[in-house]
Steps between C-alpha positions, in 0.01 A plus 500: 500500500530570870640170655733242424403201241396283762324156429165582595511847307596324211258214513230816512642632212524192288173393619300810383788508171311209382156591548585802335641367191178250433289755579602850353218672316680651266526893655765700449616768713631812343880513529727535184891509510688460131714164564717417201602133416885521709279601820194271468588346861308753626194318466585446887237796540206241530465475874463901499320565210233195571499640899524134538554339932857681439625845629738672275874518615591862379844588377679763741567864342791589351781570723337299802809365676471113458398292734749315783623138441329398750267199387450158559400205293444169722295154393492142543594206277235255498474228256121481355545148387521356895414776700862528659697729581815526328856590694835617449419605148687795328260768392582749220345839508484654165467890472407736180575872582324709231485170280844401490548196651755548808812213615225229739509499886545193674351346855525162678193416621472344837403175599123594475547616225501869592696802296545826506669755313541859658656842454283526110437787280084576553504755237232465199732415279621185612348172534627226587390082480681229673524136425664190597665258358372114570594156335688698268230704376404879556192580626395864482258715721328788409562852401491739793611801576418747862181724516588877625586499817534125540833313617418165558349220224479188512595216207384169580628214245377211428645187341394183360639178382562475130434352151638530132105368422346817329168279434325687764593843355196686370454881374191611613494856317699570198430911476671715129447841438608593136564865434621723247560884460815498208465346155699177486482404911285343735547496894342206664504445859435154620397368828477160646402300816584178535388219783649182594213252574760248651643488930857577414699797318520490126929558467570428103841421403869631540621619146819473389620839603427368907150741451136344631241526246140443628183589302562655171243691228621539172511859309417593151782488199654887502426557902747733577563784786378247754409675824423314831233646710649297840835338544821544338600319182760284499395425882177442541443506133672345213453597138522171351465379101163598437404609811499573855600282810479576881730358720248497818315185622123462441386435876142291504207727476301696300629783324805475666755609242466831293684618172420878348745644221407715192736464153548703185381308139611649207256447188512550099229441260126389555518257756667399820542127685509481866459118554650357765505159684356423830726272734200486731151455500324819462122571729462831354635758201411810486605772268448862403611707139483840488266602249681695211396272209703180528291156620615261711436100345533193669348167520532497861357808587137615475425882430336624852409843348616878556606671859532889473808589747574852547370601190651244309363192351610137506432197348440180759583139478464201695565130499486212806657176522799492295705179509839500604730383204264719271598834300301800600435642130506932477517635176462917476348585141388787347800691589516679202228706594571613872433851577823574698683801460853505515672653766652901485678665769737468784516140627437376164730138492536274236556247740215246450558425903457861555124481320257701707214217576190623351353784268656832658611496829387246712368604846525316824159489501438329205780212502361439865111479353626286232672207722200546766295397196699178444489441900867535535503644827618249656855485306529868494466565856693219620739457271578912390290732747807421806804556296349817303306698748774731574518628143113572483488652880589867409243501202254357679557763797457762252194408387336418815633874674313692163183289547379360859190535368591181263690339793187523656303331218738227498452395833090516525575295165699267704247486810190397236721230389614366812131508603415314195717274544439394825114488434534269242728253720858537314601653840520400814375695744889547705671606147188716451531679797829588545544661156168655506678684839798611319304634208263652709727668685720643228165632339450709858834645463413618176224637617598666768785663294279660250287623792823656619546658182171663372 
């Protein structure tokens, strides 16, 4: 990316995010990286490896003498609910520097609700999120961190007035991969995005530990080596008895609240159950097994059929309107005749929570292709792509400097989309423009480098 995350850039991006994700025909562009289970965040590759109205923020070289503190975060608090302004309020910015989560910032903001922060780190390894704090309850913005180059971003935050009322909590998509590569182990990754149909935030209950608990989904019995794919547990995440809580407010909206983490699940004998209840009323499930002999049963669920993925195959499965109150039944059989190999080598862990995801190593590529099947986009680049893209930004430099050639691909890809798109209506013609610019342009450069070159 070449500019800050401004509103309108990101309102292009989401806009042509979502068209994407209804619409993707199912091609897959040739990149392959191993990714083992501990480093599956990396998924966060999407936006490059899609070409999607996104430029690629590229790690600096080794020994590149880090950038000056020199940035600036500003906003305003607004409250959504009346359209006012909100003064005087203390705003927290919170900071992760190569994922660990740093001691909070604070600002005053001024009587227009105005703040500011100054004198930031802008390197790619840090990103930051602020929040304030109103009627006693947090309310969280999103994850940002600078472009190269950039020192200024702004954070605006919005509040709303509140309810303990989760009756107008829905989950629109309830995504699960299930995976296995080491006898006795699955790794599932689970995604979900929830909506509150209602004009005020969604805030849950205090607990009796003084913690917030919001929405909640429930796990499978044995879930163990729980890993977030956003947040931090114990902050914005609590691991509670059978389960997992946020802490953050559902604001009104539609998909307005995201939750991606992947777990470990230990298995013996024949047969596995993954049931789970559903505290909210479900629009859509959709599911994918790899295919190395076990089946997937469930009363819920209706077999959609087989999607080849990187050379791999996987069994599909799909349900709609799921009450809340009702248990989601999953039960793995056949497991006594999986084709999995066990593991040799360095790296080899008998940590369950260590399992590598699928059979062999699992590339980017493939885990990416697998949630863009499920139309998880949404959560992954919202909710993961900001924090993560750091990690992925010296691969993904790599690979682009050993192939323009597929750079190039990407972005004519991208182009015939965006022209799609816009052809068919699901763009307007402003959003369509400006990103057709950007990706037109970066195509030129490309161009014009190669002529340099031959």
């Amino acid at each position: 990316m070449h500019s800050p995350f401004k509103k309108k850039e990101k309102e292009d991006q989401l806009a042509v995010f979502k068209f994407i994700s209804r619409a993707w025909d199912g091609a897959t562009p040739p990149l392959r990286r191993p990714l083992k289970f501990r480093l599956l965040p990396a998924l966060v590759a999407l936006p490059v490896l899609l070409g999607l109205a996104m430029s690629t923020a590229w790690a600096a070289p080794p020994g590149q003498t880090p950038p000056p503190a020199d940035g600036t975060i500003s906003g305003q608090v607004k409250h959504a609910t009346t359209g006012q302004l909100v003064g005087n309020a203390e705003v927290r910015l919170r900071h992760w520097q190569s994922e660990v989560e740093l001691a909070p910032l604070t600002a005053r903001a001024d009587a227009q609700g105005n703040f500011r922060f100054e004198g930031l780190d802008t390197g790619s390894q840090v990103f930051y999120r602020v929040e304030v704090t109103y009627d006693g309850v947090p309310f969280p913005g999103k994850f940002a961190s600078f472009e190269p180059g950039a020192t200024q971003l702004s954070l605006p935050l919005d509040v709303y007035e509140t309810t303990a009322d989760d009756t107008a909590i829905t989950v629109d998509r309830f995504h699960f991969i299930i995976m296995s590569d080491q006898p006795g182990t699955f790794a599932i990754l689970e995604l979900y995005q929830f909506s509150n149909q209602g004009d005020r935030a969604y805030v849950g209950s205090v607990n009796k530990g003084g913690q917030r608990e919001t929405v909640r989904v429930a796990l499978p019995a044995g879930a163990q080596g729980l890993s977030l794919q956003g947040g931090t547990l114990g902050v914005d995440f609590l691991q509670i008895d059978g389960g997992l809580a946020a802490t953050s407010p559902v604001v009104p909206g539609t998909d307005t609240f995201d939750m991606a983490f992947m777990y470990a699940v230990p298995y013996a004998g024949k047969t596995l159950s993954l049931n789970r209840p559903l505290y909210y009323a479900t629009s859509s499930v959709n599911g994918l097994l790899l295919d190395v002999g076990a089946t997937l049963t469930s009363d819920a669920l209706t077999f959609a059929g087989q999607r080849a993925v990187q050379d791999q195959t996987y069994l599909q499965y799909s349900g709609q309107n799921l009450k809340a109150g009702a248990t989601l039944p999953l039960q793995l059989d056949n497991l006594d005749k999986m084709k999995v190999a066990a593991p040799t080598g360095p790296g080899t862990s008998d940590n369950p929570a260590e399992a590598s995801p699928s059979g062999g190593d699992l590339s980017q590529t493939t885990l990416l292709w697998l949630v863009l099947a499920l139309g998880g986009i949404a959560v992954i680049l919202g909710l993961v792509y900001p924090r993560l893209r750091p990690r992925l930004g010296g691969e993904v430099a790599t690979a682009q400097a050993g192939d323009p050639a597929l750079e190039r691909q990407r972005l004519l890809l991208t182009l015939a989309r965006l022209d799609q798109a816009y052809q068919a209506g699901r763009l307007n013609e402003a959003v369509y423009s400006r990103v057709r610019a950007r990706r037109k342009a970066e195509l030129m450069e490309i161009m014009h480098r190669r002529g340099e070159e031959s």
